[in-house]
Phi, psi and omega in degrees: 000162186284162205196125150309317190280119188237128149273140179277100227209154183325289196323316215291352186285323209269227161075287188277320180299301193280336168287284137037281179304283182357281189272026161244008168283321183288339161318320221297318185328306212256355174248015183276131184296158184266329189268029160291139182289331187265133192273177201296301185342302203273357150305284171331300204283317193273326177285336174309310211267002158284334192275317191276002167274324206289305187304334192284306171342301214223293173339295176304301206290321169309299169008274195316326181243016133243034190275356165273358174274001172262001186277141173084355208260145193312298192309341205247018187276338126016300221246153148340312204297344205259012201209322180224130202265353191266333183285341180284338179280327177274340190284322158350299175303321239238288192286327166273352165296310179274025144262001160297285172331327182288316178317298190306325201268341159300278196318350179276282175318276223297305179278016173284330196258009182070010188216171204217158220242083197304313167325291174318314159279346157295352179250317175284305181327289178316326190272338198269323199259334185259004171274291201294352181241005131315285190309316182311318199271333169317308187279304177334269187339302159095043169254076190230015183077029182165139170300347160219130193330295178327300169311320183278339196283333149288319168302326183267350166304289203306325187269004153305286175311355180283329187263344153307326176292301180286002166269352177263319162332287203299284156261030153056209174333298160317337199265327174308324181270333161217119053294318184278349187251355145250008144306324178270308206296327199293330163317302193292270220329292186302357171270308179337301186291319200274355180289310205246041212183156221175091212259158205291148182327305202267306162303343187283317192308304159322322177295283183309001154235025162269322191296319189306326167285348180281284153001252182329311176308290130030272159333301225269324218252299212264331158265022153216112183302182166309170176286336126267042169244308211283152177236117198269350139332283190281357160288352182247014171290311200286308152002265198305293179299004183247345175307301190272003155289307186285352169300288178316284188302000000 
């Protein structure tokens, strides 16, 4: 349960041991051997297909129940929002498209012009870091759209290394040298914030279905390669076997 009060307690160690993992998936890229057999493809093609079961399983069905806490409420009576908590998920969605786009369509300048478009990453980074301190406050919190922690914290591992991977496509150098490393502090900041601090219903509702369309978006661009790149074995390996985890557990 959600808590001001955090005690130091077996859960709350295995907890912090899962923030930990989180945010040091981004580190990982550069510490992985060239002589792993199994290729980035079929990595990429198997963490696509753990994320996209976790939103579909257990994220979307969290939705449904939390779509009464945007309901009554005056300012969202206006809005989709006051009635479908999934257009706040598509707009999620909808909003890393377009900073997909801003990316691509920079760096296609940047290299005619020999310069890299500092404004874009920061922009991009940013929009990356307040997604990843969600997910920190989400495991804290234990707002995750399942009853065990532990799951989400492989699925948002795995899809973390996905988006590490299209954000290093995208800005190179800059994101080794600092994008990832401010990516990892945004777990721990956002678990940091979920220690001590309980964000209000209606806003937790909001978040969480901007990350599930972020999610889902995500997925589909950074984990599942091109149509010829993609392996669709470990994807339906990674599919099935994180599926009968969430069964089992």
């Amino acid at each position: 349960m959600a808590s001001l009060a955090w005690a130091v307690t077996a859960d709350s160690l295995l907890v912090a041991l899962l923030v930990a993992i989180v945010a040091v998936v981004h580190l990982l890229p550069d510490e992985v051997p060239i002589s792993v057999p199994v290729s980035r493809h079929n990595v990429l093609s198997a963490t696509g297909g753990v994320s996209i079961v976790y939103a579909f399983v257990h994220l979307f069905p969290e939705l449904d129940e939390r779509q009464q806490a945007l309901e009554g409420v005056a300012v969202l009576e206006w809005s989709l929002a006051a009635h479908h908590v999934y257009a706040v998920a598509f707009v999620g969605l909808a909003a890393f498209y377009g900073l997909e786009r801003l990316a691509i369509i920079t760096r296609t300048h940047d290299i005619g012009s020999g310069r890299q478009t500092e404004p874009v990453f920061w922009v991009h980074i940013g929009a990356f870091a307040v997604y990843n301190a969600f997910i920190g406050y989400a495991l804290v919190q234990g707002e995750t759209g399942a009853d065990n922690t532990t799951l989400f914290a492989i699925a948002m591992a795995a899809h973390l290394f996905g988006n590490d991977t299209g954000l290093e496509g995208h800005h190179r150098d800059a994101y080794r040298r600092l994008g990832r490393w401010i990516l990892t502090g945004a777990v721990l900041v956002g678990a940091g914030v979920g220690v001590v601090y309980t964000i209000d219903p209606v806003t937790l509702a909001l978040l969480l279905a901007l990350l599930t369309g972020g999610i889902v978006f995500n997925a589909i661009k950074d984990e599942l390669p091109r149509t010829r790149e993609s392996r669709f074995w470990p994807f339906a390996a990674g599919s099935i076997a994180y599926g009968l985890l969430l069964l089992v557990l």
